[in-house]
N, CA and C atoms as a LAMMPS dump frame, in Angstrom:
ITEM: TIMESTEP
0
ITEM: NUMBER OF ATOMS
360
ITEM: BOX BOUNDS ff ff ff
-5.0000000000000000e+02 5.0000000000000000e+02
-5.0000000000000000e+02 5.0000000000000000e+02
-5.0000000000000000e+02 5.0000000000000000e+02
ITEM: ATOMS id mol type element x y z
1 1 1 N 462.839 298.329 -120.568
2 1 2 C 461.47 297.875 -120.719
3 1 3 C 461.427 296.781 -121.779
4 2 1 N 460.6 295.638 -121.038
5 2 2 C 460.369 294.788 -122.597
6 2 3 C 459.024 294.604 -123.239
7 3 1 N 459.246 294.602 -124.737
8 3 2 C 458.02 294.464 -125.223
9 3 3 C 457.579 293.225 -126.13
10 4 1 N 456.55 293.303 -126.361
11 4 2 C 455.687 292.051 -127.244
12 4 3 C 455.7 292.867 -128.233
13 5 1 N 455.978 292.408 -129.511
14 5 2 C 455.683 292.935 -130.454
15 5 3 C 455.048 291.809 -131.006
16 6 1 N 453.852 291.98 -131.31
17 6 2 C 453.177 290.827 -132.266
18 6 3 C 452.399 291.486 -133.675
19 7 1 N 452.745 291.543 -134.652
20 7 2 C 453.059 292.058 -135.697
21 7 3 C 453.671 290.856 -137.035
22 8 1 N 452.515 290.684 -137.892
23 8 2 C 452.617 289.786 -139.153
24 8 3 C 453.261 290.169 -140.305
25 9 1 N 452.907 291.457 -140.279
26 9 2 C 453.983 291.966 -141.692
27 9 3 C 456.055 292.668 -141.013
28 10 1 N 455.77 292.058 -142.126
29 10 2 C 457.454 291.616 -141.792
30 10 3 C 457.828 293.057 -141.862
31 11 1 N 457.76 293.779 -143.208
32 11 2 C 458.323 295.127 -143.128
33 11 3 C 457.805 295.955 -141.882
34 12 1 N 456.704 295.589 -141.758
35 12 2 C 456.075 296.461 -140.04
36 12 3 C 456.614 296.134 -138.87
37 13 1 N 456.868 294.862 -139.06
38 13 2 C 457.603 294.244 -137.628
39 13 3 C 459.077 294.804 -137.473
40 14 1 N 459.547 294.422 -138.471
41 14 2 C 460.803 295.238 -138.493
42 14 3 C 461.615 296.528 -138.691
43 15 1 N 460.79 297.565 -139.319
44 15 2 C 460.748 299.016 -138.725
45 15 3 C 460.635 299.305 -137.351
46 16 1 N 459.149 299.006 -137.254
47 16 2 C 459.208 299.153 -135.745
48 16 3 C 460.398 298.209 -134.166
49 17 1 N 460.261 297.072 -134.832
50 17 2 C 461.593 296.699 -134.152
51 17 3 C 462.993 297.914 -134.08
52 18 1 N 463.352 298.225 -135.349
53 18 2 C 464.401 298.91 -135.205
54 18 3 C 464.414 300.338 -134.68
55 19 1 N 463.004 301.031 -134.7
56 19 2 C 462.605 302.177 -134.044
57 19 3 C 462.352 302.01 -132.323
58 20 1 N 462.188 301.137 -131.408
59 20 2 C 462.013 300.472 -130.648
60 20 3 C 463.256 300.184 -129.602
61 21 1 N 464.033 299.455 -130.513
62 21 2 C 465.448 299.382 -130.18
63 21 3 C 466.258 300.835 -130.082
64 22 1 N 465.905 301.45 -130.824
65 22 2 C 466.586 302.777 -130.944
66 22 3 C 466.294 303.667 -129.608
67 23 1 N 465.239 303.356 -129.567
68 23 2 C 464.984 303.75 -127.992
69 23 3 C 465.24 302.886 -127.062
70 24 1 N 466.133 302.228 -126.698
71 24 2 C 466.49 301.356 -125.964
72 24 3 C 465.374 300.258 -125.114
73 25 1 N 464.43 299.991 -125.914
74 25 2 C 463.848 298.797 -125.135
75 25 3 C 464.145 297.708 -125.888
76 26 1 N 463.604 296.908 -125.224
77 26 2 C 464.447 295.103 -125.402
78 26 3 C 462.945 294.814 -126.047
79 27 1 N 462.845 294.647 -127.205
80 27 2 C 461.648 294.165 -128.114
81 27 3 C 461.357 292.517 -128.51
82 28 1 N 460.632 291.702 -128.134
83 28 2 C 460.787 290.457 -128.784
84 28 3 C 459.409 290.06 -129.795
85 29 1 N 459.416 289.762 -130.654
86 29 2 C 458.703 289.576 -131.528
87 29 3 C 457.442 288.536 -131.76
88 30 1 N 456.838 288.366 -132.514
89 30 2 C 455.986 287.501 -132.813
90 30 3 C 455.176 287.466 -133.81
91 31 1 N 455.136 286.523 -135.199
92 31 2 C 454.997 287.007 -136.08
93 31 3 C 453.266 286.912 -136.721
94 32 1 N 452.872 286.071 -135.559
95 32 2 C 451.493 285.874 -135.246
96 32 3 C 450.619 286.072 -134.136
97 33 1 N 449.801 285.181 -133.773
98 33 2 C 448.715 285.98 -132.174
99 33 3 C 449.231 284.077 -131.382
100 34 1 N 449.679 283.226 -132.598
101 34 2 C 449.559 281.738 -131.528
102 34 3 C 451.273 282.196 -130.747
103 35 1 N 452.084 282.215 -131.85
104 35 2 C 453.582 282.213 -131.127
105 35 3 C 453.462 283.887 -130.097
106 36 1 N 452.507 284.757 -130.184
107 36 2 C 452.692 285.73 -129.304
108 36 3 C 452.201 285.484 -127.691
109 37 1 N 451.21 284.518 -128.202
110 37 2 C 450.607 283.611 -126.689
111 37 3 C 451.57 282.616 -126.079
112 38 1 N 452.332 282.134 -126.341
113 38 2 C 453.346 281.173 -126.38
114 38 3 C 454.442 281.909 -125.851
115 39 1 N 454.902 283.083 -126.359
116 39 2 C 455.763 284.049 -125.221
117 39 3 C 454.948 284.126 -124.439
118 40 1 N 453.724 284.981 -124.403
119 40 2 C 452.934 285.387 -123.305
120 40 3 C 453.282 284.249 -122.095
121 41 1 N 452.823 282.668 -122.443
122 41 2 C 452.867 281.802 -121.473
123 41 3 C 454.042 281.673 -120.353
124 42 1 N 455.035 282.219 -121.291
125 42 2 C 456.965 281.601 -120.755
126 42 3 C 457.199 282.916 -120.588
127 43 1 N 457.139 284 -120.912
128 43 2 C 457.821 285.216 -120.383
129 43 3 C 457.195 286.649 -119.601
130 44 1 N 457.599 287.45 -119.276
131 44 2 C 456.887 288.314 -118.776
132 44 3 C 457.213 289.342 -119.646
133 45 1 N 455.944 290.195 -119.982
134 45 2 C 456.909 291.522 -120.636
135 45 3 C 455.844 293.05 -120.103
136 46 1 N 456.821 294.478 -120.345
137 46 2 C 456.184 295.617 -119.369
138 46 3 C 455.258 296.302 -120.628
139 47 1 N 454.981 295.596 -121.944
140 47 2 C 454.217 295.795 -122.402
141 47 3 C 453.966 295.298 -123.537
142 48 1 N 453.053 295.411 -124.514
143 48 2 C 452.011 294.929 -125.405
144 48 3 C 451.894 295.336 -126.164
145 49 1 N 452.66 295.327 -127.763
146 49 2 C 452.433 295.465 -128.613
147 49 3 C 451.805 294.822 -130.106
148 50 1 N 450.256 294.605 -130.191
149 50 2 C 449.805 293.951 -131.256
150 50 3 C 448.751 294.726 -132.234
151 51 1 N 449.447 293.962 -133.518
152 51 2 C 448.174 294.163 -134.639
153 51 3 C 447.224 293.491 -134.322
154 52 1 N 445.877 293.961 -135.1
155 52 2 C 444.927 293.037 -134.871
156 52 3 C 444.439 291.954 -135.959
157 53 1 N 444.82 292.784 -137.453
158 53 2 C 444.647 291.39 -138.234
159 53 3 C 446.16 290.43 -138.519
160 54 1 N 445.88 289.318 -137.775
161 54 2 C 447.401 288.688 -137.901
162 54 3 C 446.54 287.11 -138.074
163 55 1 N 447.48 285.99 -138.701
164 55 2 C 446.883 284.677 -138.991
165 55 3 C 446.766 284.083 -137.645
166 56 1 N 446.138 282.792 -137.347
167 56 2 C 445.972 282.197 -136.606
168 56 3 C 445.311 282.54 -134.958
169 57 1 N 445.6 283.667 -134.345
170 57 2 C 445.005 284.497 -133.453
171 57 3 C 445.304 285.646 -133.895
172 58 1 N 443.767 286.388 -133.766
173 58 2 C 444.131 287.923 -134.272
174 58 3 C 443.984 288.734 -133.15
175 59 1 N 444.491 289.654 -133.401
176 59 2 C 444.921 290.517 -131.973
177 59 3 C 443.559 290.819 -131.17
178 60 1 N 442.5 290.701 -131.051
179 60 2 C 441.491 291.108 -130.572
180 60 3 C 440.78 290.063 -129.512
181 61 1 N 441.301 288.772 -130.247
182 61 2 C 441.648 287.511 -129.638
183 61 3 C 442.297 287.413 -128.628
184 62 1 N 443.593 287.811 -129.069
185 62 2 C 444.868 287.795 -128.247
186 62 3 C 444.457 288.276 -127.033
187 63 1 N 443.694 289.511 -126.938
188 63 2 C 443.517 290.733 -126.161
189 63 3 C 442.764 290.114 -125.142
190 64 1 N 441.777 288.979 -125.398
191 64 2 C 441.237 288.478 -124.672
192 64 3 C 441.418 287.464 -123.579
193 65 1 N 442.4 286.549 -124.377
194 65 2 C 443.059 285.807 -123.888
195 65 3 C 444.068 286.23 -122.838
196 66 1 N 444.732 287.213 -123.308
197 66 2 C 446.004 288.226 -122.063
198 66 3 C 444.671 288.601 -120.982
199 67 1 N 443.543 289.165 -120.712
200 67 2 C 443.052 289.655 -120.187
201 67 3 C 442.037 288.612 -119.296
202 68 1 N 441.174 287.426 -119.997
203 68 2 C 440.543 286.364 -119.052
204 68 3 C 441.47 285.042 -118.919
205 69 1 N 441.622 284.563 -119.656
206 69 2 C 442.586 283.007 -119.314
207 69 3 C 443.884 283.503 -118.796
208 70 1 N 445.128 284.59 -119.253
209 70 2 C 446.248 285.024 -118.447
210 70 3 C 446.176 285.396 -117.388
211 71 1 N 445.161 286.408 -117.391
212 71 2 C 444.522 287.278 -116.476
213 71 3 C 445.88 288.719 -115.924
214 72 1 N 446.119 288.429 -117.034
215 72 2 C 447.604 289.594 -117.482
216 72 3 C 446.989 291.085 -117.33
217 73 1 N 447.675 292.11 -117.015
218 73 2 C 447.202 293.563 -116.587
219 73 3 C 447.969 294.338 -117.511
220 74 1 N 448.846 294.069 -117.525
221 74 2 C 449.793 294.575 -119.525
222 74 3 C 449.148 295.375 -119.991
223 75 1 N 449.622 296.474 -120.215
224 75 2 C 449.401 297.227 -120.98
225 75 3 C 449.734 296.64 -122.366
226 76 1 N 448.391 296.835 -123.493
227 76 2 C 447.912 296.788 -124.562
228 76 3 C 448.031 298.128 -125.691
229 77 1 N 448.93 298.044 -126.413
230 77 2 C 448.625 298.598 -127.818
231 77 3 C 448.053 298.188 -129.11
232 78 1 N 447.597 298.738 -129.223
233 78 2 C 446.641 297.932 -130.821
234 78 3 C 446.91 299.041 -132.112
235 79 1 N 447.814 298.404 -132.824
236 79 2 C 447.707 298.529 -134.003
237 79 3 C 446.914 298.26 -135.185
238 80 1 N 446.352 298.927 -136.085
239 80 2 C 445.636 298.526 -136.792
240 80 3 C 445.626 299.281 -138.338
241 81 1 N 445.505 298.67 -139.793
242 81 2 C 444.728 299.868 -140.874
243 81 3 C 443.69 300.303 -140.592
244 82 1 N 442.566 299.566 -140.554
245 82 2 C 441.368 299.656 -140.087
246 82 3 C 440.981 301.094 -139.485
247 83 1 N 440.499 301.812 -140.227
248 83 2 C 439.854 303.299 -139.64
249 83 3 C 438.479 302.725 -139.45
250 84 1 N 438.015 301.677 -139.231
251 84 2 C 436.533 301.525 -138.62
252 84 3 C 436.502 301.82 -136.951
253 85 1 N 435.387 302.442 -136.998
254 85 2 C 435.554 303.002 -135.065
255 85 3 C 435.14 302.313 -134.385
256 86 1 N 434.302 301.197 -134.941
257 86 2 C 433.617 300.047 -134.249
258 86 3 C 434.54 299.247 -133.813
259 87 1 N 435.795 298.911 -134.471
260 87 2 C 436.714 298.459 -134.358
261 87 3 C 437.63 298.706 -133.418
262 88 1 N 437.913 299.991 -132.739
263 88 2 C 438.403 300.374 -131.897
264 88 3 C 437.635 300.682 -130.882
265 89 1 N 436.525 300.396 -130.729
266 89 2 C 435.77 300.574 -129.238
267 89 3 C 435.87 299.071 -129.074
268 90 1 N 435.704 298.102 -130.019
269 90 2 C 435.585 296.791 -129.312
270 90 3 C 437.238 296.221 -128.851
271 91 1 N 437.867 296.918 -129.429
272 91 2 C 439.04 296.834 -128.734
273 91 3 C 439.369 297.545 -127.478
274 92 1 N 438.647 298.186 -127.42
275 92 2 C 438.681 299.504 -126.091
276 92 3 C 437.953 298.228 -124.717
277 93 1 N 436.504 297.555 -124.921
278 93 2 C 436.073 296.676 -124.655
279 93 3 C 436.432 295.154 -124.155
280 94 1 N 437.139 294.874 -124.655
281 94 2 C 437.747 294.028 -124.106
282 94 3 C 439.25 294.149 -123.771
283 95 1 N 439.785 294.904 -123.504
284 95 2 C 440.904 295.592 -122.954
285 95 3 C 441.919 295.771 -123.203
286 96 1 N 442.092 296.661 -124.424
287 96 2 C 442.978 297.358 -124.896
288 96 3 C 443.257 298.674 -123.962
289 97 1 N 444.472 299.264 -124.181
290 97 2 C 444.827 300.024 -123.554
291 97 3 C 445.013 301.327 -124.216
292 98 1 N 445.552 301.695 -125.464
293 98 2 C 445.659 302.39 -126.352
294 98 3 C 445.234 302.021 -127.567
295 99 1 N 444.561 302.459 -128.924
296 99 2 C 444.527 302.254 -130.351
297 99 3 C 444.973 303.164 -130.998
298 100 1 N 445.929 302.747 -132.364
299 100 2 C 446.563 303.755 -133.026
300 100 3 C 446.256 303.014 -133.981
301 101 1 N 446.135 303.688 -135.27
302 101 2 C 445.434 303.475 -136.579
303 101 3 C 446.958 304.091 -137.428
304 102 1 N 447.097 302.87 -138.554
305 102 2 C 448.225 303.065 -139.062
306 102 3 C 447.434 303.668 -140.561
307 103 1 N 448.746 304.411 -140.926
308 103 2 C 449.749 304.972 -140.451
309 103 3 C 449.859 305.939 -139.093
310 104 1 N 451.333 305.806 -138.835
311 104 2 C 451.212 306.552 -137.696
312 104 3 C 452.841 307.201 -137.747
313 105 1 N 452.711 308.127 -136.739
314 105 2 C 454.2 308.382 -136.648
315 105 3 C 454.732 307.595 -135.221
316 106 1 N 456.286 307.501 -135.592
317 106 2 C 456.992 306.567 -134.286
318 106 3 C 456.76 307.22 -132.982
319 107 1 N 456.687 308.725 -133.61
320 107 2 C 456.887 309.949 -132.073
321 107 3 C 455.477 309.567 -131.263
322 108 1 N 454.56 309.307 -132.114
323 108 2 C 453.078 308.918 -131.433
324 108 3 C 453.382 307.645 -130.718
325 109 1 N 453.796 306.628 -131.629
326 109 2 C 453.949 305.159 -130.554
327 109 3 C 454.6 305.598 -129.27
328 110 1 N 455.908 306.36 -129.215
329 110 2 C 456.366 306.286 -128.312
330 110 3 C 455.868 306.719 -127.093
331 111 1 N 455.182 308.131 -127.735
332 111 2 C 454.212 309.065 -126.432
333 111 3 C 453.713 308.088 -125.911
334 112 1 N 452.881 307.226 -126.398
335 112 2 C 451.733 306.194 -125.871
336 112 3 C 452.076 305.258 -125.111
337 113 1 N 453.814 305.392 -125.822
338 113 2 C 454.571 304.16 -124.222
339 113 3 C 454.754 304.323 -123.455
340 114 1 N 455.261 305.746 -123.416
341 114 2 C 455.997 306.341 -122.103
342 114 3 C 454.851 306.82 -121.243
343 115 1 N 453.389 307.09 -121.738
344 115 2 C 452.275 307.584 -120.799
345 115 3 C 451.793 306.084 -120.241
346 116 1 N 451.67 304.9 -121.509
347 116 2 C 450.904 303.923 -120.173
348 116 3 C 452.47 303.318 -119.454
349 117 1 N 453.599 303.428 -119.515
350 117 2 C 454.963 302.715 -118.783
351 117 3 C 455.728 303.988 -118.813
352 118 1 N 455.752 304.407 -117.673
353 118 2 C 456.299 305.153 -117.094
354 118 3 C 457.794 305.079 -117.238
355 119 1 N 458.934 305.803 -117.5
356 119 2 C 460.26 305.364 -117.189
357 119 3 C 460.616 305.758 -116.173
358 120 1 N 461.641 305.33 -115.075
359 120 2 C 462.08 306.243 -114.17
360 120 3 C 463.578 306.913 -114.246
């Protein structure tokens, strides 16, 4: 399986990269919402992993963009600090697929992968 990881903090990006990998999916990165659109454009991936506060496009953005101008069906994860709930319905809203509020545990990310991407 490959994923988007779009994720600004470096120590976050790269935990989870290496937790990710450990489970054998092929992870490619992005350390913002412009270079995560920019894969989006050139590659395909079986899923969607973004924060939502990141510089230049923030994931909520992003979300929009994968969903009306891509018109991409990707499954969406949204990471976030943010315990505001408003925050996660409007992500629910324009089409997110899952929200997980950090901290979190890896065992949770993963559940959430393997229920919206199935392995066979």
């Amino acid at each position: 399986m490959k994923i988007l990881l779009a994720e600004d903090d470096l120590l976050t990006r790269k935990s989870l990269t290496y937790f990710l990998e450990s489970k054998k999916y092929e992870v490619i990165h992005a350390s913002d919402g412009e270079i995560a659109l920019d894969l989006l454009r050139s590659q395909s991936f079986d899923l969607i992993i973004t924060d939502l506060n990141m510089p230049k496009i923030g994931g909520l953005q992003l979300i929009d963009i994968i969903r009306t101008e891509l018109s991409l069906e990707t499954p969406v994860i949204v990471l976030t600090a943010s315990g505001v709930e408003q925050t996660e319905l409007d992500a629910f809203a324009i089409g997110a697929s899952e929200f997980i509020s950090k901290p979190f545990s890896p065992s949770v990310l993963n559940m959430r992968i393997q229920r919206l991407v199935p392995q066979e």
